[in-house]
PyMOL Python script that loads the backbone (N, CA, C, O; Angstrom):
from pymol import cmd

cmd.read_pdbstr("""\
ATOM      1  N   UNK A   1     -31.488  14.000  17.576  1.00  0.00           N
ATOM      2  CA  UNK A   1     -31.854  12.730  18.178  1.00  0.00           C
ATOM      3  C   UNK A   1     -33.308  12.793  18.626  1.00  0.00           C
ATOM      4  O   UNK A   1     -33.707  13.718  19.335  1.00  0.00           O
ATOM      5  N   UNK A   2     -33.891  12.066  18.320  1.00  0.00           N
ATOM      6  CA  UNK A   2     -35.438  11.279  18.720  1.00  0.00           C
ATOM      7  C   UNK A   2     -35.725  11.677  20.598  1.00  0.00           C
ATOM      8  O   UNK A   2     -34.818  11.725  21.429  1.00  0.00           O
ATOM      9  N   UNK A   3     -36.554  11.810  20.758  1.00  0.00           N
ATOM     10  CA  UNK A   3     -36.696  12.423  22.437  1.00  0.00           C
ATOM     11  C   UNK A   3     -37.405  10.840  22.733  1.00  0.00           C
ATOM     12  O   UNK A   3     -37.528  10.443  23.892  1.00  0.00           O
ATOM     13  N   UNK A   4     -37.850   9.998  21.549  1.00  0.00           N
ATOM     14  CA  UNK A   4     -38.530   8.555  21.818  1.00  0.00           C
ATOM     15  C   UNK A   4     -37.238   7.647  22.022  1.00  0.00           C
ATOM     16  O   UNK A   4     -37.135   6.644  22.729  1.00  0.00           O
ATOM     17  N   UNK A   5     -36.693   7.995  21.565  1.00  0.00           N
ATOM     18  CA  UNK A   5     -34.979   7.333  22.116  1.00  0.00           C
ATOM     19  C   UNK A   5     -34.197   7.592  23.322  1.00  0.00           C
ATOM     20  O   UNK A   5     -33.419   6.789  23.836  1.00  0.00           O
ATOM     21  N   UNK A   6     -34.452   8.735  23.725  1.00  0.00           N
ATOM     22  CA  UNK A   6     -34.023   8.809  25.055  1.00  0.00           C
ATOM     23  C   UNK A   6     -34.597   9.155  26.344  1.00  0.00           C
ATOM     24  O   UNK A   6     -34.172   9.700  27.362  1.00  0.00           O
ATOM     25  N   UNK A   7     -36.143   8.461  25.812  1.00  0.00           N
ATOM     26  CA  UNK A   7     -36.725   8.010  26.950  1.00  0.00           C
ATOM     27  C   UNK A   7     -37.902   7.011  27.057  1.00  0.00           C
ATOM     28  O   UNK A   7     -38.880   6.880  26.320  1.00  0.00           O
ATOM     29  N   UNK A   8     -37.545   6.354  28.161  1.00  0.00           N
ATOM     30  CA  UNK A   8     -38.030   4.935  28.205  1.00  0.00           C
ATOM     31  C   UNK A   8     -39.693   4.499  27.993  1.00  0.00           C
ATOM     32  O   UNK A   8     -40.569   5.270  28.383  1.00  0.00           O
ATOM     33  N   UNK A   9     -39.967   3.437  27.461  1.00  0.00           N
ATOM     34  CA  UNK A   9     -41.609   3.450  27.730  1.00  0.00           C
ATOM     35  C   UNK A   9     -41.851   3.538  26.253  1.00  0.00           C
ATOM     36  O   UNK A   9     -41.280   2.666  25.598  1.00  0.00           O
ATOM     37  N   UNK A  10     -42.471   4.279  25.683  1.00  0.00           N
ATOM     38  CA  UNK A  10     -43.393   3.959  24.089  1.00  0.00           C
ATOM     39  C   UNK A  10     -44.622   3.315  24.668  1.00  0.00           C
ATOM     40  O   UNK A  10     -45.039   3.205  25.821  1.00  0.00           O
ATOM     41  N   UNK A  11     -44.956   3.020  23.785  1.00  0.00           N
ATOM     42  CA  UNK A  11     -46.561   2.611  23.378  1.00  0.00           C
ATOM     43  C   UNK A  11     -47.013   1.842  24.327  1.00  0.00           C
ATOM     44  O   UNK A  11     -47.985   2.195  24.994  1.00  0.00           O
ATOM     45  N   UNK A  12     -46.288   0.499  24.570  1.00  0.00           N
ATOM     46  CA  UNK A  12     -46.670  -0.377  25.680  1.00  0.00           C
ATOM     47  C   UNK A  12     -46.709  -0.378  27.329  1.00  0.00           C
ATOM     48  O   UNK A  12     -47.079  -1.267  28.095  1.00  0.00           O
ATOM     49  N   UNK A  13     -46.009   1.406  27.692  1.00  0.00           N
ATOM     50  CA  UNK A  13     -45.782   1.321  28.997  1.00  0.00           C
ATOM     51  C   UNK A  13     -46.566   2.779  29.067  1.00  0.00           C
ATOM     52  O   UNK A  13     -46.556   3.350  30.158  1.00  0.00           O
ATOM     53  N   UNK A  14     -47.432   3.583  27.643  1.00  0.00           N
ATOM     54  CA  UNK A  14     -47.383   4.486  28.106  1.00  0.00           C
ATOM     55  C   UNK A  14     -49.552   3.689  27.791  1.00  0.00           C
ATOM     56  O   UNK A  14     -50.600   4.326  27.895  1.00  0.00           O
ATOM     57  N   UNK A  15     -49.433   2.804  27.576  1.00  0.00           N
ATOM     58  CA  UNK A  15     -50.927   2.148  27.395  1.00  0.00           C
ATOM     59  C   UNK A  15     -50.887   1.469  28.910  1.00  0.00           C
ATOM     60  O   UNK A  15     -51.906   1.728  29.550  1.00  0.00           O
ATOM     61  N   UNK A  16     -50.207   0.897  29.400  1.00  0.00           N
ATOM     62  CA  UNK A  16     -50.158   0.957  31.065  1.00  0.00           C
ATOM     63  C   UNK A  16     -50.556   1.508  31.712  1.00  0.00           C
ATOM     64  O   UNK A  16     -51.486   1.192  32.453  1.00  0.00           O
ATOM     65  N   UNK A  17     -49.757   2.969  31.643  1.00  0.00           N
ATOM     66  CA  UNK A  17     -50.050   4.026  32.222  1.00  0.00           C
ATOM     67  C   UNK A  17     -51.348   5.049  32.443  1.00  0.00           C
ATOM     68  O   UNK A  17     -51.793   5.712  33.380  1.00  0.00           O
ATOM     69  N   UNK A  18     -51.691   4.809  31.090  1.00  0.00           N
ATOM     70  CA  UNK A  18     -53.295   5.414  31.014  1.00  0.00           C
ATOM     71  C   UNK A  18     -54.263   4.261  31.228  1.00  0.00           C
ATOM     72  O   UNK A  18     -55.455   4.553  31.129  1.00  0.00           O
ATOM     73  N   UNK A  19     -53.942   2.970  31.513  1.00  0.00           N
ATOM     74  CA  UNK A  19     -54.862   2.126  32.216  1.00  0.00           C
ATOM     75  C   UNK A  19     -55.151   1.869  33.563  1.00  0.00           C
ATOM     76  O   UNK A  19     -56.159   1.360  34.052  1.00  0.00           O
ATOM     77  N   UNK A  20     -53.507   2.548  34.426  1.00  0.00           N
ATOM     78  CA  UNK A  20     -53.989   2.812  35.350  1.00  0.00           C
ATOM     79  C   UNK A  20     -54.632   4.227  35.911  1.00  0.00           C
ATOM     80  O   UNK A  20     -54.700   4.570  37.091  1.00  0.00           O
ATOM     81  N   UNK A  21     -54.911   4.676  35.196  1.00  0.00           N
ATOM     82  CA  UNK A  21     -55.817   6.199  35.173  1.00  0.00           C
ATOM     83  C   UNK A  21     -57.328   5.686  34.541  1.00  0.00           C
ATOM     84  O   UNK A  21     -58.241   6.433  34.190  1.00  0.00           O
ATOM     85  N   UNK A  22     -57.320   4.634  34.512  1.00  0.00           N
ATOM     86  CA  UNK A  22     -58.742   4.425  33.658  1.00  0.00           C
ATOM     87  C   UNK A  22     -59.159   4.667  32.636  1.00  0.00           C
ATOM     88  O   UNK A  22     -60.376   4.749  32.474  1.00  0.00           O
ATOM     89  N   UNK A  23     -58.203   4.874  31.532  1.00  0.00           N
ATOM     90  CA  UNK A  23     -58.379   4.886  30.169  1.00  0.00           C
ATOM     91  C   UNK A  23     -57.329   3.915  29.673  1.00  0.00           C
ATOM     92  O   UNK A  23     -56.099   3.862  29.686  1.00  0.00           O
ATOM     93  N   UNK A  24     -58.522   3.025  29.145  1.00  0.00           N
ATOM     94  CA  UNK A  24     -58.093   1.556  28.379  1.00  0.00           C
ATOM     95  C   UNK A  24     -57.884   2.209  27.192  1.00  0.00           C
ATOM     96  O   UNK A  24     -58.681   3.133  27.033  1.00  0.00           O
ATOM     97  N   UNK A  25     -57.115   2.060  26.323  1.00  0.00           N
ATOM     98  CA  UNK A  25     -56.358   2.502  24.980  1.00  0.00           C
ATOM     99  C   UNK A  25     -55.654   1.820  24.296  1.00  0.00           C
ATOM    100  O   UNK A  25     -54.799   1.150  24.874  1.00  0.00           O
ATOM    101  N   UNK A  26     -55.756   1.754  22.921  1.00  0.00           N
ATOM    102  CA  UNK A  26     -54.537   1.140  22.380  1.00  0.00           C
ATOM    103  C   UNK A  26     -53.887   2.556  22.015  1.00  0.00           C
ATOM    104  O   UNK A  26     -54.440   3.582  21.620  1.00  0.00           O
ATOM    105  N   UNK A  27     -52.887   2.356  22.206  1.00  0.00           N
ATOM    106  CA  UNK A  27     -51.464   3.676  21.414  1.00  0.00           C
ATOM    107  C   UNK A  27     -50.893   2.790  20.129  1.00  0.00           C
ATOM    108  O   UNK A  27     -50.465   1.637  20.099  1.00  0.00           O
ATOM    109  N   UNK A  28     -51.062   3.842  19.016  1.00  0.00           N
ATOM    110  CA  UNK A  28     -50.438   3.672  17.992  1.00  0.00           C
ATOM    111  C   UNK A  28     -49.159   4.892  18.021  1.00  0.00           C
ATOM    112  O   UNK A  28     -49.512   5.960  18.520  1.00  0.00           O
ATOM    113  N   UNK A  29     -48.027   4.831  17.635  1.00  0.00           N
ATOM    114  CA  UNK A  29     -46.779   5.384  17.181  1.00  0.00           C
ATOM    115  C   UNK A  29     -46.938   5.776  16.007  1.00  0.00           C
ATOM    116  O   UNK A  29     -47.258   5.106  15.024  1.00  0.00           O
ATOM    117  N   UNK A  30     -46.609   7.405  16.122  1.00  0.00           N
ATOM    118  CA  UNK A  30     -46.451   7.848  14.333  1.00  0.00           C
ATOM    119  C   UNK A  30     -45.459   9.248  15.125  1.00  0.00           C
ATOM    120  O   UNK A  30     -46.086  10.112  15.738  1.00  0.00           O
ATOM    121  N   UNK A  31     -44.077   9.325  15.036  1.00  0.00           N
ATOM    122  CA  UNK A  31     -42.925   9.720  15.293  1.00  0.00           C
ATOM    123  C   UNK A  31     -43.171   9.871  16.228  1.00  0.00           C
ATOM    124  O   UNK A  31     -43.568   8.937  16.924  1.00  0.00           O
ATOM    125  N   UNK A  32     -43.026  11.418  16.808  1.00  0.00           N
ATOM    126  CA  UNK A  32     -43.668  11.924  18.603  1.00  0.00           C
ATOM    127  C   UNK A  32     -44.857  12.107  18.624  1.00  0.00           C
ATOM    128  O   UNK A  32     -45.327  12.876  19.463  1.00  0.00           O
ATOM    129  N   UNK A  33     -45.743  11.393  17.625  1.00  0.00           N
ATOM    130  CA  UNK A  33     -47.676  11.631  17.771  1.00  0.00           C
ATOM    131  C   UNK A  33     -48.144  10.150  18.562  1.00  0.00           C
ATOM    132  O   UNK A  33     -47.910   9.121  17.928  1.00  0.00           O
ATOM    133  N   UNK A  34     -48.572  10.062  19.455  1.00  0.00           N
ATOM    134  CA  UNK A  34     -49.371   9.070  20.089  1.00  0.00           C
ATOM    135  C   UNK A  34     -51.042   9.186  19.844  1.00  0.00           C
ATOM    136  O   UNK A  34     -51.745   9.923  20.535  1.00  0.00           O
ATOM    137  N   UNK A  35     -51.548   8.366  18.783  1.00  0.00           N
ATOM    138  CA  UNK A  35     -52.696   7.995  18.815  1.00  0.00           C
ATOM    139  C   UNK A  35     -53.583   7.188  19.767  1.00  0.00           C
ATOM    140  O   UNK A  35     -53.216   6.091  20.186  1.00  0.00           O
ATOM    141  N   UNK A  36     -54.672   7.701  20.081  1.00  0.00           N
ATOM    142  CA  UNK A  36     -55.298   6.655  21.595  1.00  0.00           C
ATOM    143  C   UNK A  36     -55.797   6.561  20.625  1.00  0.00           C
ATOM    144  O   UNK A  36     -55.837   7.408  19.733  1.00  0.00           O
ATOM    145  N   UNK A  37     -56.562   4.838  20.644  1.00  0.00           N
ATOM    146  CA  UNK A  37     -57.395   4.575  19.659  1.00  0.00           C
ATOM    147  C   UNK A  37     -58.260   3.776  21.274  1.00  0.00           C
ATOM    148  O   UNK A  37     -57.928   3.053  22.214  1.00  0.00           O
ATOM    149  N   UNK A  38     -59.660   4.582  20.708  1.00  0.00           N
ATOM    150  CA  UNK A  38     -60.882   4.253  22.482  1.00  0.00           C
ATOM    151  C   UNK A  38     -62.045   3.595  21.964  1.00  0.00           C
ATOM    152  O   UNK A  38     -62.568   3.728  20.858  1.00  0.00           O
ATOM    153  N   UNK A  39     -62.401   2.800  23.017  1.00  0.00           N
ATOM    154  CA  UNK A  39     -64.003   2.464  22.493  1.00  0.00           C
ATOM    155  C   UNK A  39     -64.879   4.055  22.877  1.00  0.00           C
ATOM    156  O   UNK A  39     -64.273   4.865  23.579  1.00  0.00           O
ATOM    157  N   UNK A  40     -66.138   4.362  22.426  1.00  0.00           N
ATOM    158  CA  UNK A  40     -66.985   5.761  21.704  1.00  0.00           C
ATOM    159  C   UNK A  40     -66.887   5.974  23.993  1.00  0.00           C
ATOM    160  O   UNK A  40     -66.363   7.025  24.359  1.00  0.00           O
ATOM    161  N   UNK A  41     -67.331   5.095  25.026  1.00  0.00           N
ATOM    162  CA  UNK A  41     -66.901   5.759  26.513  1.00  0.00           C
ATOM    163  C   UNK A  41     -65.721   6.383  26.576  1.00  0.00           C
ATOM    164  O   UNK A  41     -65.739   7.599  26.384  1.00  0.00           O
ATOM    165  N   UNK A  42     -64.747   5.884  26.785  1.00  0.00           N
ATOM    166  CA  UNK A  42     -63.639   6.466  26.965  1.00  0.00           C
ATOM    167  C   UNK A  42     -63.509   7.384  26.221  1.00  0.00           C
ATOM    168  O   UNK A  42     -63.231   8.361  26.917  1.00  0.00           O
ATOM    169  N   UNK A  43     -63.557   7.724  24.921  1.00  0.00           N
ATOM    170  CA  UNK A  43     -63.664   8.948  23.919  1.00  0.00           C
ATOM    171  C   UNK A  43     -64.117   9.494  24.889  1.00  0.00           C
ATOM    172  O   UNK A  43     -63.326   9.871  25.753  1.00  0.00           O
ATOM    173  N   UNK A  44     -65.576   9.718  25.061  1.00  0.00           N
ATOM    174  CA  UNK A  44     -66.230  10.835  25.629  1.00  0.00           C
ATOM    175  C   UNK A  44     -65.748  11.022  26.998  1.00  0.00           C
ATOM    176  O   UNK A  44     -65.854  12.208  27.309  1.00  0.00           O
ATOM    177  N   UNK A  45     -65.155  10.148  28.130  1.00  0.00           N
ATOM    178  CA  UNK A  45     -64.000  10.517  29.134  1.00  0.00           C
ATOM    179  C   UNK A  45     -63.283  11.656  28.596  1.00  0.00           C
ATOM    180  O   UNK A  45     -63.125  12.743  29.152  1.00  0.00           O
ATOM    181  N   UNK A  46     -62.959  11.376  27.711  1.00  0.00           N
ATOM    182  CA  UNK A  46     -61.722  12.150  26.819  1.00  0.00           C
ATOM    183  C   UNK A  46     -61.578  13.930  26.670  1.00  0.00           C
ATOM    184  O   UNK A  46     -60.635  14.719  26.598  1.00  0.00           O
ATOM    185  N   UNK A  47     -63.471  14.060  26.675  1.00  0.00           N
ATOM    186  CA  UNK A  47     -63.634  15.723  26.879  1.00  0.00           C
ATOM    187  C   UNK A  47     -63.288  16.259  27.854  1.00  0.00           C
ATOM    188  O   UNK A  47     -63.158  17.480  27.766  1.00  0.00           O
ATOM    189  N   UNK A  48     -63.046  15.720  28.946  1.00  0.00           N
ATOM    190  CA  UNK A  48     -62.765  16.317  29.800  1.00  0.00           C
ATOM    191  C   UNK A  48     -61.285  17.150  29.886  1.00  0.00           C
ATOM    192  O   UNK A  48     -60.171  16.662  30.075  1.00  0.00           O
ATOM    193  N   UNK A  49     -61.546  18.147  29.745  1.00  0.00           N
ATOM    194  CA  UNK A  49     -59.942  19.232  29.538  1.00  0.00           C
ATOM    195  C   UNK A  49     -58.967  18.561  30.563  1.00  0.00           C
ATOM    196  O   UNK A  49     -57.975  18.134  29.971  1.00  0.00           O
ATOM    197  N   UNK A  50     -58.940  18.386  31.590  1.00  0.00           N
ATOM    198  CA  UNK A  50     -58.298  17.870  33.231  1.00  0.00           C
ATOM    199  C   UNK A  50     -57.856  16.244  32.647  1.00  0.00           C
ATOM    200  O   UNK A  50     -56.788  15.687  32.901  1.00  0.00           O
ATOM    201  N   UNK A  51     -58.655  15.840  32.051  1.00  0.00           N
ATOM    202  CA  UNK A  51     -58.199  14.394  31.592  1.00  0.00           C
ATOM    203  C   UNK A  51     -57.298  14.014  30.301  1.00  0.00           C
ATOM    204  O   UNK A  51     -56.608  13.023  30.064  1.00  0.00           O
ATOM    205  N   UNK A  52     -57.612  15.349  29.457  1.00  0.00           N
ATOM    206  CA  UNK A  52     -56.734  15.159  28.608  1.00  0.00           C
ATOM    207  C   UNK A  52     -55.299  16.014  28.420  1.00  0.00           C
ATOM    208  O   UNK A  52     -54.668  16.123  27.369  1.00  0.00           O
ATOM    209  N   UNK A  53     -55.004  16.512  29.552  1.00  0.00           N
ATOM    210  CA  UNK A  53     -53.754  17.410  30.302  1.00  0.00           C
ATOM    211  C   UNK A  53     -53.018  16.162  30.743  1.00  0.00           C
ATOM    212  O   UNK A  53     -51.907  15.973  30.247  1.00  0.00           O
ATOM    213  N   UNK A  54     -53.581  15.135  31.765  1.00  0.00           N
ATOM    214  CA  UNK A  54     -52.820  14.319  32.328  1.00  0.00           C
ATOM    215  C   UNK A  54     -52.460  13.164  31.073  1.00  0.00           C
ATOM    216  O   UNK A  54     -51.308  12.735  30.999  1.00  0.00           O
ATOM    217  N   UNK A  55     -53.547  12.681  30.070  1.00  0.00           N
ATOM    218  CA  UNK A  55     -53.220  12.191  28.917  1.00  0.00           C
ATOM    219  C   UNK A  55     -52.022  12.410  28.786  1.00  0.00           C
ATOM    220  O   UNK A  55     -51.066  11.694  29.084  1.00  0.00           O
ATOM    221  N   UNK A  56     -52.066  13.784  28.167  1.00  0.00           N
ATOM    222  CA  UNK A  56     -50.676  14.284  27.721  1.00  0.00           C
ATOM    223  C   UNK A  56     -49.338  14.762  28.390  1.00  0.00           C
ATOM    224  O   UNK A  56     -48.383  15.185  27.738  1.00  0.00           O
ATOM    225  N   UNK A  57     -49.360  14.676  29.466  1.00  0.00           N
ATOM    226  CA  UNK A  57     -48.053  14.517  30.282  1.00  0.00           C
ATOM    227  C   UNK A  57     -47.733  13.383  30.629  1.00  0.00           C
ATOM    228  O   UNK A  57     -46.581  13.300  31.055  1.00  0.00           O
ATOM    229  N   UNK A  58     -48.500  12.181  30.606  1.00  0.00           N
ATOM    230  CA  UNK A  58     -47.874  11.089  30.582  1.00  0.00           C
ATOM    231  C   UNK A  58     -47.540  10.368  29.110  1.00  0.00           C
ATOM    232  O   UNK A  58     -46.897   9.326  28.982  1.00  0.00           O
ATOM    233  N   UNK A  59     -48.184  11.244  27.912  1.00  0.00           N
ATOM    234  CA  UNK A  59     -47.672  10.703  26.975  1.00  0.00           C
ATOM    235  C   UNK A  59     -45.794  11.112  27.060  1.00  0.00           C
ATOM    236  O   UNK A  59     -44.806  10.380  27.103  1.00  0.00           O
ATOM    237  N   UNK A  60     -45.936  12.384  27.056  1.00  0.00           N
ATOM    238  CA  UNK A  60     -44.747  13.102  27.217  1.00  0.00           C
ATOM    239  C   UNK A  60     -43.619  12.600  27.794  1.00  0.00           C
ATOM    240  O   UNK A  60     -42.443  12.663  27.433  1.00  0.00           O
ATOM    241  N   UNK A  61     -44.331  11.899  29.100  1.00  0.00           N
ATOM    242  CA  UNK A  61     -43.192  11.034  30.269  1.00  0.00           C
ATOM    243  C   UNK A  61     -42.642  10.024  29.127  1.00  0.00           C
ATOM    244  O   UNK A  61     -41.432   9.997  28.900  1.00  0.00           O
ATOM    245  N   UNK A  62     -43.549   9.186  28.400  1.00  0.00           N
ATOM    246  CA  UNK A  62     -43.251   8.080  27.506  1.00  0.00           C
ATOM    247  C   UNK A  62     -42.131   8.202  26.287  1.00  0.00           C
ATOM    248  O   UNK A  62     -41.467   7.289  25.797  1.00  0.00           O
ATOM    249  N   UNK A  63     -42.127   9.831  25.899  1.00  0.00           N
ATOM    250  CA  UNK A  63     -41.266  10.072  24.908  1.00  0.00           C
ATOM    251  C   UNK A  63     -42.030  10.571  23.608  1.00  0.00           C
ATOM    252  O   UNK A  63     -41.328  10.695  22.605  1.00  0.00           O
ATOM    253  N   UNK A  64     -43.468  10.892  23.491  1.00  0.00           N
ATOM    254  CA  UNK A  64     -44.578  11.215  22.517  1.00  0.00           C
ATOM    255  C   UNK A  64     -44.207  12.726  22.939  1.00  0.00           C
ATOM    256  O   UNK A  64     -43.638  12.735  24.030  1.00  0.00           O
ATOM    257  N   UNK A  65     -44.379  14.038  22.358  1.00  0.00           N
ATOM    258  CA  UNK A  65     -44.647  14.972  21.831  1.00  0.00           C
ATOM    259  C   UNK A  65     -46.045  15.161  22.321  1.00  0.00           C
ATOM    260  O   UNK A  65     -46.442  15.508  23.433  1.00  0.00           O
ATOM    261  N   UNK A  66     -46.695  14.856  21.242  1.00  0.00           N
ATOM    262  CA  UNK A  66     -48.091  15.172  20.867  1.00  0.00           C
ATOM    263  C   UNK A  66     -49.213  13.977  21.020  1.00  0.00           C
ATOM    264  O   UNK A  66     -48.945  12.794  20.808  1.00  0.00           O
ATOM    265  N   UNK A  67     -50.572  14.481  21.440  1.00  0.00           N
ATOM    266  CA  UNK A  67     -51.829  13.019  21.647  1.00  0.00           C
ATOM    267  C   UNK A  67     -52.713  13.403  20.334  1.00  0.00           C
ATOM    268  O   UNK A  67     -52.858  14.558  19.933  1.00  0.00           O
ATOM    269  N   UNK A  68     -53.179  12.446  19.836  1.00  0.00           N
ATOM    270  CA  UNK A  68     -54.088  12.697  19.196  1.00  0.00           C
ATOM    271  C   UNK A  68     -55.436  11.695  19.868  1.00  0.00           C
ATOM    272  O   UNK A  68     -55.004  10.689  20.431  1.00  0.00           O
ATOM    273  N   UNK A  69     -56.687  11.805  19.881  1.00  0.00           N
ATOM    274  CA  UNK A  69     -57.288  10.976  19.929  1.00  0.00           C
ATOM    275  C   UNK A  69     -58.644  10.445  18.910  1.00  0.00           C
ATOM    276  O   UNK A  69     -59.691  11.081  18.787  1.00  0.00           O
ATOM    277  N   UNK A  70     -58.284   8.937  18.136  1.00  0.00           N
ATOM    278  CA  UNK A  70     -59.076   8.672  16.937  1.00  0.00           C
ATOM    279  C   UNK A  70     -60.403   8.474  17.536  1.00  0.00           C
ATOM    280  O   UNK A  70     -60.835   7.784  18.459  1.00  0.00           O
ATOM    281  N   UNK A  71     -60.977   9.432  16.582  1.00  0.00           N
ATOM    282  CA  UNK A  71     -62.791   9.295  16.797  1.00  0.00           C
ATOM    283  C   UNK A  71     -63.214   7.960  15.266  1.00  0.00           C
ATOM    284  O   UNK A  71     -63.234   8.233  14.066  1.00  0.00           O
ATOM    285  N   UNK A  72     -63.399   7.045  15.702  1.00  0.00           N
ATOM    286  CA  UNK A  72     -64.239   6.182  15.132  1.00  0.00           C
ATOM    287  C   UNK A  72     -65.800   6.040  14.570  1.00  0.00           C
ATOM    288  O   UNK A  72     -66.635   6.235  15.452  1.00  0.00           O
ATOM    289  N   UNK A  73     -66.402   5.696  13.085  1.00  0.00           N
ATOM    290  CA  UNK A  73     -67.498   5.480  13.828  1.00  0.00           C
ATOM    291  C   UNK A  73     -68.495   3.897  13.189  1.00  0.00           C
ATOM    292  O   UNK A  73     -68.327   3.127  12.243  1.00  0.00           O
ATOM    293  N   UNK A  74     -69.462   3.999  14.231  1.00  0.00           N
ATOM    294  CA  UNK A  74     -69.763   2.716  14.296  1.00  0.00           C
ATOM    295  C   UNK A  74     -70.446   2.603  13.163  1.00  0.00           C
ATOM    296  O   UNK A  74     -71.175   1.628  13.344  1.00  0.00           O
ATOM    297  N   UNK A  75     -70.641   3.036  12.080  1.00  0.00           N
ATOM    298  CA  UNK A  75     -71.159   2.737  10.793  1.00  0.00           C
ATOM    299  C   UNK A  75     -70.684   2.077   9.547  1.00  0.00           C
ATOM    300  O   UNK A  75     -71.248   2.081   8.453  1.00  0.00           O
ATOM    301  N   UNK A  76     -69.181   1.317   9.991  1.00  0.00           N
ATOM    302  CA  UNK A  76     -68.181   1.191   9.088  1.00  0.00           C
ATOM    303  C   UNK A  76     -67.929   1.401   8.133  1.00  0.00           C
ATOM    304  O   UNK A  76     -67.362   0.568   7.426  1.00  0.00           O
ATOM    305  N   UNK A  77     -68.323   2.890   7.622  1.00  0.00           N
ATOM    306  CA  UNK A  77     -67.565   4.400   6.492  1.00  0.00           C
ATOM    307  C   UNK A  77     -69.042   4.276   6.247  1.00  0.00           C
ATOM    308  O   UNK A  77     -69.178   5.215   5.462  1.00  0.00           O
ATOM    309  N   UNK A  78     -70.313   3.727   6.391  1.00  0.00           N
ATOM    310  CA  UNK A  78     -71.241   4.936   5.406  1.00  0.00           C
ATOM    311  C   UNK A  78     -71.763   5.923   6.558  1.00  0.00           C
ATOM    312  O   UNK A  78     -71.811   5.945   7.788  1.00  0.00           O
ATOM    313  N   UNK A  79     -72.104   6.679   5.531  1.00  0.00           N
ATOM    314  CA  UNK A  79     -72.748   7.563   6.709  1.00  0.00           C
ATOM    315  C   UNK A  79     -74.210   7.537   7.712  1.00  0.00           C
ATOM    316  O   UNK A  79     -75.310   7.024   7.507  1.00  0.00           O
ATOM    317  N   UNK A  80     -73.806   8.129   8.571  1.00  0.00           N
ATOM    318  CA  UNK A  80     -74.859   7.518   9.415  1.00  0.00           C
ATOM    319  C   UNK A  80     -76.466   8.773   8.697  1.00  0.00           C
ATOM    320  O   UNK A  80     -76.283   9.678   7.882  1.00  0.00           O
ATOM    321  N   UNK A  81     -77.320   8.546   9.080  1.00  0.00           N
ATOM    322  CA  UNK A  81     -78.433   8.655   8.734  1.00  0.00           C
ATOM    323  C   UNK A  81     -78.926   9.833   9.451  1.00  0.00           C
ATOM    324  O   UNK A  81     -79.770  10.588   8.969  1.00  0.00           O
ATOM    325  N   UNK A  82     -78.239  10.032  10.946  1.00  0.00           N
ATOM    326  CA  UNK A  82     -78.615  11.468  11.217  1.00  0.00           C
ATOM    327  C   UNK A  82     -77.723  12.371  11.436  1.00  0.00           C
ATOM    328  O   UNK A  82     -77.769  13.182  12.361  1.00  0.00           O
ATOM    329  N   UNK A  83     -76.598  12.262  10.352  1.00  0.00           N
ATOM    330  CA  UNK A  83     -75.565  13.093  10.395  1.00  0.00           C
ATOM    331  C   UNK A  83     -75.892  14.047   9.243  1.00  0.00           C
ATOM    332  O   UNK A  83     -76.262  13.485   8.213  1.00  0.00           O
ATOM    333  N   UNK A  84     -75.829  15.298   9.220  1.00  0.00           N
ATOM    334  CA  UNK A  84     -76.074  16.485   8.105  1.00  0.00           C
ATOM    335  C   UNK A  84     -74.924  16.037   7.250  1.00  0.00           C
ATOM    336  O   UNK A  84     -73.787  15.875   7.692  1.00  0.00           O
ATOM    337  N   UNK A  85     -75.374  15.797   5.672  1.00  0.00           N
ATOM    338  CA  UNK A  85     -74.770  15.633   4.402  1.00  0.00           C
ATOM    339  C   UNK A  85     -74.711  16.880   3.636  1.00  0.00           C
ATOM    340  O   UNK A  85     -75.720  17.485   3.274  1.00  0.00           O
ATOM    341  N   UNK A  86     -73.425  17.278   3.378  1.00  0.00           N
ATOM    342  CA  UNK A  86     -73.062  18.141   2.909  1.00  0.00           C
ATOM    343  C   UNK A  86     -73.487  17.963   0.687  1.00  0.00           C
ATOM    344  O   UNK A  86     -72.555  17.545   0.000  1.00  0.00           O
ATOM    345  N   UNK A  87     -74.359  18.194   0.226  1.00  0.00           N
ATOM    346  CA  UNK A  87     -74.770  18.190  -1.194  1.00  0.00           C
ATOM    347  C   UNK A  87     -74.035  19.186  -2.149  1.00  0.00           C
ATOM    348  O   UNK A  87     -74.319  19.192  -3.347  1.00  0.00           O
ATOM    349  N   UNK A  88     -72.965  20.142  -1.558  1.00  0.00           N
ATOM    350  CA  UNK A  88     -72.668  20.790  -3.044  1.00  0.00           C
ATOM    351  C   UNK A  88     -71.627  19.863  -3.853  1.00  0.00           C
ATOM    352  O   UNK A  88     -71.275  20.177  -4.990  1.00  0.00           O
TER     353      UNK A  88
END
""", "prot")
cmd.dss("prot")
cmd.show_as("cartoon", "prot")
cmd.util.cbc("prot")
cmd.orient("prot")
């Protein structure tokens, strides 16, 4: 049995939850993986080891396993210009 089944919350209560911690997020669902999807601030909130411990015990409370968090970028897929390009 699913541990997202027998316990309450998912995506919409566990995006609550990290809003009242100050990380605005959307959560995407992919089995027990919770994706934060952040604007590029909150990402960088995100380094913080202490912040992403509590992330993940309240994902946990929600019934998620595991956090992932999507790094985006603002170039919409080309590459940016001062990123090192790999040529072989």
């Amino acid at each position: 049995m699913s541990i997202r089944r027998e316990t309450p919350g998912g995506q919409p209560a566990l995006e609550g939850a990290l809003a009242e911690r100050g990380l605005v997020v959307k959560v995407e669902g992919r089995a027990g993986l919770a994706v934060l999807i952040a604007d590029a601030a909150t990402v960088a909130r995100l380094g913080d080891a202490e912040l992403r411990r509590t992330a993940l015990a309240l994902a946990r409370e929600h019934g998620f396993s595991h956090v992932a968090i999507e790094l985006r970028s603002d170039t919409g897929g080309q590459p940016r210009l001062d990123a090192p390009v790999s040529r072989d």
